[in-house]
N, C-alpha and C positions, 0 to 999 in steps of 0.2 A: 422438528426433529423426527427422525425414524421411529416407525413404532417397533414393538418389543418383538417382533418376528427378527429384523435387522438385528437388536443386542444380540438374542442369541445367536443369530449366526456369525457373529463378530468371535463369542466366546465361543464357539464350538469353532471356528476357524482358526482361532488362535497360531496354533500348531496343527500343520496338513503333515501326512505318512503317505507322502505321492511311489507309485509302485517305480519301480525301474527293473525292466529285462521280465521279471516272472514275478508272481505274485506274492512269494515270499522275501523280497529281497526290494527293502522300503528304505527311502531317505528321509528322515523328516525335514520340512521348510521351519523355517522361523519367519518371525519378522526382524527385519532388520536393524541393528542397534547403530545411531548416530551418533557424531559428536554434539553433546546440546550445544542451541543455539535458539535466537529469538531475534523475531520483528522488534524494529520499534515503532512505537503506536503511540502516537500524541493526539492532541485534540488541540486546533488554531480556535481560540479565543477562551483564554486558561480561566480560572474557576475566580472570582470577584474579590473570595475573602482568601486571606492568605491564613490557614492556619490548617493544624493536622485533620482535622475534623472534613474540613471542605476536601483538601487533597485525597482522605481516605476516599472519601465517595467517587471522586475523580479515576481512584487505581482499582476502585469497585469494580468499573464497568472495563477492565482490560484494559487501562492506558496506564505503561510503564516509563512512560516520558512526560515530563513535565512542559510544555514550549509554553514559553513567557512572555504571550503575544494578547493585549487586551488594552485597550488602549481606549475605554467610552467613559470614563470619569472626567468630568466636567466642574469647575477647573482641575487640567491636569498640573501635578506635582510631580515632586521627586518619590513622595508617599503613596502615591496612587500608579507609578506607569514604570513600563520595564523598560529603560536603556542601560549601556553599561554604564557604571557608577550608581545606578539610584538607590534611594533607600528603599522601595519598593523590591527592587531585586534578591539585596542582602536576603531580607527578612523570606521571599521565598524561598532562598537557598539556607538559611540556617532551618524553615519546617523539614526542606527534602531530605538534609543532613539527617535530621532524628528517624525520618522513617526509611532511609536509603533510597531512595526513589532519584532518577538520573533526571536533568532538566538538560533544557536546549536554551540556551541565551539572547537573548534580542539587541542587536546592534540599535537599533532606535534613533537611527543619527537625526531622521525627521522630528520626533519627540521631545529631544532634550532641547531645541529649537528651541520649542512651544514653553521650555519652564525658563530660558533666560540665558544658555549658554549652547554654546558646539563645540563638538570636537576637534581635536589635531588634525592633521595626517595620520598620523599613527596612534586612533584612539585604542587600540587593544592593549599596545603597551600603556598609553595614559592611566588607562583601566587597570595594570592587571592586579587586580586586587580579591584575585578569588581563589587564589592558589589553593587554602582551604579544605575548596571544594572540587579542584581540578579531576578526582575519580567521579564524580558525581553530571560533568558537565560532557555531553556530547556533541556540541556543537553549540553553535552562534546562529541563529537567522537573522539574514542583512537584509533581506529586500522579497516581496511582494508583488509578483508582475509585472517586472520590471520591462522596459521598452529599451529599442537599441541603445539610445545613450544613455539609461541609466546603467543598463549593462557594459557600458564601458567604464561606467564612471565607479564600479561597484566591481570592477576586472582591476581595478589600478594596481601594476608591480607594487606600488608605496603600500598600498592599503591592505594585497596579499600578504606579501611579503610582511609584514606587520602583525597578521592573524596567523603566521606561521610562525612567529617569533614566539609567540604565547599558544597557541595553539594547535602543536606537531598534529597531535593525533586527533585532532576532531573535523565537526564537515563545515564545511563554510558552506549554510544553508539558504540559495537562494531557489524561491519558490517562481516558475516562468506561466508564462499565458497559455492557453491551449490552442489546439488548430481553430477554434471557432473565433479566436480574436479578428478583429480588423487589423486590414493591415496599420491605419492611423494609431493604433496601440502598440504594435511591435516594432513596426516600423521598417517589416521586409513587406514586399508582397507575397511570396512564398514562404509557409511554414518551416520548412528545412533551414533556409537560409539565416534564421531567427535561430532553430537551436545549433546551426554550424557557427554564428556571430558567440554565443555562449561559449563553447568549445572552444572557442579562439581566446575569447578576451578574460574566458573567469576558469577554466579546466585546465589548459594549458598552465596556465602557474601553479598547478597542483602535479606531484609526480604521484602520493596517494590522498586516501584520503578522499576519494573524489563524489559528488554528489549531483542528482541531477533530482528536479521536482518538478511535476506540475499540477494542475489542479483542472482536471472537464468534471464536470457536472453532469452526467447524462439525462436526469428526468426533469427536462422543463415543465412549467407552469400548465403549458399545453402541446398539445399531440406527442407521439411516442419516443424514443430512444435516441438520441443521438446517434446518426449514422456514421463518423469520424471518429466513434469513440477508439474502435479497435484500430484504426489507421494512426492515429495521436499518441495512442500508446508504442505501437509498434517501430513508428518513428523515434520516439525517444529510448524505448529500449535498445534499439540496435546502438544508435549513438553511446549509451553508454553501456554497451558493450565491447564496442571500438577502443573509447575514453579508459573502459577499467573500473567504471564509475556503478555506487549503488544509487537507487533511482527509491527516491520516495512518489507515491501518487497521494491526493487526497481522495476521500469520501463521503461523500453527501449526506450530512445528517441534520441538514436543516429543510422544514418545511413550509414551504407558504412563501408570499410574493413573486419573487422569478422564479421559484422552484415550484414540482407540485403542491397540491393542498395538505398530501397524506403523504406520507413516506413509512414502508413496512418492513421488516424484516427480512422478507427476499430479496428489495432491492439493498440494502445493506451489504447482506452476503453477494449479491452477484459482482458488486461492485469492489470488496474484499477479492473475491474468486480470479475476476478482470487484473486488480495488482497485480497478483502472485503468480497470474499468468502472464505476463511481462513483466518479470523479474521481480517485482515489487519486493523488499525487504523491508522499508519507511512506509508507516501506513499515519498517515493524519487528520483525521477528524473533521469536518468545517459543517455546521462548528460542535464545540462540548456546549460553553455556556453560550445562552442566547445573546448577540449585542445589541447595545443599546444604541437607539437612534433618536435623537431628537424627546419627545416625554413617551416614548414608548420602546416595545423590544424591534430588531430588524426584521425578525421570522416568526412564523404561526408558534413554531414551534425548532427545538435545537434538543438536544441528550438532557442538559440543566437547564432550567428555568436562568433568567438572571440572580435569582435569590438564592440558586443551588440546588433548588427541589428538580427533581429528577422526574422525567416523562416517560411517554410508553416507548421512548425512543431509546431509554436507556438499557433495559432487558434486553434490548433486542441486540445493541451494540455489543453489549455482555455476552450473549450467547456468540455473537457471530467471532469475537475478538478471543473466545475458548475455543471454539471448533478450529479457527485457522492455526491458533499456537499449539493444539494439539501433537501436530504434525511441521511445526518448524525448526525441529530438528530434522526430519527429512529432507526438506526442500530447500534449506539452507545448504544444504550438505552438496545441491547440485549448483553446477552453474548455469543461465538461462543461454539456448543456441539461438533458436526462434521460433515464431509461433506461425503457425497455417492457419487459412481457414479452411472449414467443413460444409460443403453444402447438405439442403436435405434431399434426402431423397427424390430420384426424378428432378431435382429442377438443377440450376445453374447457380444456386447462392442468390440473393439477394447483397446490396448494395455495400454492405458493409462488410462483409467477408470478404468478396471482391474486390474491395480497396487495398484487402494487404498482396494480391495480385500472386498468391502462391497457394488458390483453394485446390487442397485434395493431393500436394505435393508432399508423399512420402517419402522421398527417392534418398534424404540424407538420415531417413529414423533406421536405427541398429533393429530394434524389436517390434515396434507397430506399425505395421504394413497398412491398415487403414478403420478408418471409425466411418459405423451409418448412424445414422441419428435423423429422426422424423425431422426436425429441425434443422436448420444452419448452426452451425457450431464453430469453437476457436480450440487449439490444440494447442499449449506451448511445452516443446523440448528441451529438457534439459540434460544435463550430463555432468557426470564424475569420472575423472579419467576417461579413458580410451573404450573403454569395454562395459562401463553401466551409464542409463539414463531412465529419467523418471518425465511421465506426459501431463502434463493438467489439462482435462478437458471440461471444457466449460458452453453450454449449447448459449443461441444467440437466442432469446426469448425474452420478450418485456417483461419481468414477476411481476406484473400489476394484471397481465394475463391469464394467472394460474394454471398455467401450462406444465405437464408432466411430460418429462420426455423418457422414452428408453434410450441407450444409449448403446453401442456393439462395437467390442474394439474387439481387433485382429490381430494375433502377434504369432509371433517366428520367434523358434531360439528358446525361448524357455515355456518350462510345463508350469509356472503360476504367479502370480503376481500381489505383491502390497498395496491396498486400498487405502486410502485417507481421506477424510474430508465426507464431502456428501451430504451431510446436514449431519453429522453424529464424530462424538471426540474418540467414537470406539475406530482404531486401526482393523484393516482384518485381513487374512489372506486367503485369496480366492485362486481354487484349483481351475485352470481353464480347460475347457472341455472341447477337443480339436480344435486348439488356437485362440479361442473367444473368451471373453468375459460380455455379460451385457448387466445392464444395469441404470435401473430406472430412477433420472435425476429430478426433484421437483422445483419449482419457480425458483431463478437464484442459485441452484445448487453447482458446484462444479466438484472433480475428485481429483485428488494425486494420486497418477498408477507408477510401480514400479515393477517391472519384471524382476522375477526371482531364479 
């Protein structure tokens, strides 16, 4: 977090008395009030024990979604594992009940396999037996990385058409592979083509309501960042921005084996920063509780132990899941256009900026004319109506580097601007001083500007 130099100038920003024409004749700035609004934020692989005690710990750490996806109990039952109809489910949904807390549902058509039965065709009406709890439920999760033909089979008119019958207003959650798949997994050779086969066979029978997910991982095991990460993203946000669609990403909160050894706080927050700058509104976890493999857990480490106890990974999710809701009544409030990249200074970008193939193109921003930044950087635009827009700028830097960047944005049009984010839940408004704001981001950090 910021040190207390930053508070105060958050509290003394508060309200700027910008002069206009002669020195006695002042407008004051505010910051600007939103319609509230909030992310949702789950965590894929929900908490072991079903009861208030394990959930409170779960909504501790900033997750206001429950997803009902945990499936390492050995033998599996109807007591132990989420599909529709289980006993397992009920009993989650009567703790969520008590504490209001929203869940997301697990189609589980593989699982209920494994206790002796399957489904219809139309297992949601077979199911619907949650009515209940219908304020509580935001969605169903069908499927897990799915490949062409499961995505067709998981697109079916019958099986839509079915979860629309029961489910006007929710998402029909299906989470897809990232650009680093093989093709033998998707089943395109080109990534596009894989999320245009989605848009055909599972978006298309949706007019709302629409939802698009996927899951990259950027910090492998070994060597640095994933260089497709901002091109993965960028691909999927446009799509569903075409579609109409909000777009859940996951975030890496597990450490050890494919993944790094360590995983800290900055990368957490960068990887939060990265959503919400391609549109992210769904932010999911992977994972909360550690799973279980074989007589041990899969990862070094996860947010919970399998037993619930909580690691250093959980504070950190804590802080980062307060700082971004901070401010999700602003950025909710826009809708996402697209994002640029930024080179650094002197050079031409590096690889990954250049992938989104639009570094340093200002030409469609109303207000910010352009950003320097020591680094390579990602900008995404957004907009409310015609006449305002809000930027999240986010520099390209591995946070295992501990790299501090300044940052220097440029703007036309107006005399100042609302801060958000940065590592701190204080908003503030900063007077720009011939056009500028600068302002120094550390490992991880990105900020929402909003011209005022």
């Amino acid at each position: 977090m910021k040190s207390w130099k930053r508070i105060v100038c958050a509290l003394l920003c508060a309200s700027w008395f910008v002069a206009s024409g002669c020195a006695d004749a002042k407008t004051e700035i505010r910051l600007p009030v939103f319609e509230e609004k909030s992310f949702t934020i789950c965590g894929f692989w929900a908490p072991y024990e079903i009861s208030r005690e394990s959930y409170e710990t779960y909504r501790g750490c900033g997750m206001n979604t429950l997803l009902l996806v945990n499936h390492s109990a050995s033998p599996r039952t109807s007591e132990n594992q989420y599909y529709l109809g289980s006993a397992a489910t009920k009993r989650a949904l009567e703790v969520c009940a008590e504490m209001d807390l929203d869940v997301i549902l697990n189609y589980g058509d593989y699982l209920s396999g494994s206790v002796g039965f399957t489904f219809s065709e139309k297992p949601f009406s077979e199911y619907d037996v949650y009515g209940d709890y219908a304020h509580l439920i935001k969605g169903v999760h069908i499927a897990d990385e799915p490949d062409k033909e499961e995505i067709s089979r998981y697109g079916s008119e019958t099986l839509t058409s079915d979860f629309r019958s029961v489910y006007p207003d929710q998402k029909y959650f299906i989470n897809l592979l990232p650009t680093y798949a093989q093709p033998s997994q998707t089943g395109f050779s080109d990534y596009s083509e894989y999320l245009n086969w989605y848009a055909q066979e599972v978006l298309a029978d949706f007019s709302d309501n629409k939802l698009i997910s996927v899951d990259f991982y950027p910090f492998r095991a070994e060597g640095p960042m994933r260089t497709d990460w901002l091109y993965c993203y960028d691909t999927v946000a446009r799509l569903a921005k075409e579609a109409g669609a909000e777009v859940n990403y996951y975030i890496q909160s597990a450490a050890g084996k494919e993944f790094r050894p360590e995983l800290t706080e900055a990368e957490i927050r960068m990887q939060a920063y990265m959503a919400l700058c391609f549109s992210g509104s769904w932010l999911s976890y992977y994972c909360y509780a550690n799973p279980l493999e074989g007589d041990g857990a899969m990862y070094d480490m996860c947010i919970v132990d399998a037993d619930g106890t909580p690691t250093k990974l959980y504070d950190a999710v804590k802080n980062v899941n307060e700082e971004i809701s901070s401010f999700s009544d602003a950025i909710l409030s826009f809708s996402w256009q697209e994002a640029i990249g930024i080179a650094a200074e002197g050079t031409r970008g590096g690889t990954a900026v250049r992938m989104l193939g639009n570094t340093g193109d200002f030409s469609r921003f109303r207000y910010l004319n352009a950003v320097t930044c020591g680094q390579d950087a990602v900008v995404g635009r957004f907009a409310r109506g015609t006449e305002e827009e809000g930027y999240l700028v986010l520099p390209w830097t591995d946070p295992a580097e501990g790299i501090s960047v300044d940052v220097t944005l440029q703007f036309s049009g107006c005399e100042a601007v609302a801060v958000y984010g940065g590592g701190t839940t204080e908003a503030e408004i900063v007077r720009l001083q011939n056009g500028t704001m600068t302002r120094e981001l550390n490992e991880g950090e990105g900020i929402f500007v909003v011209p005022l």
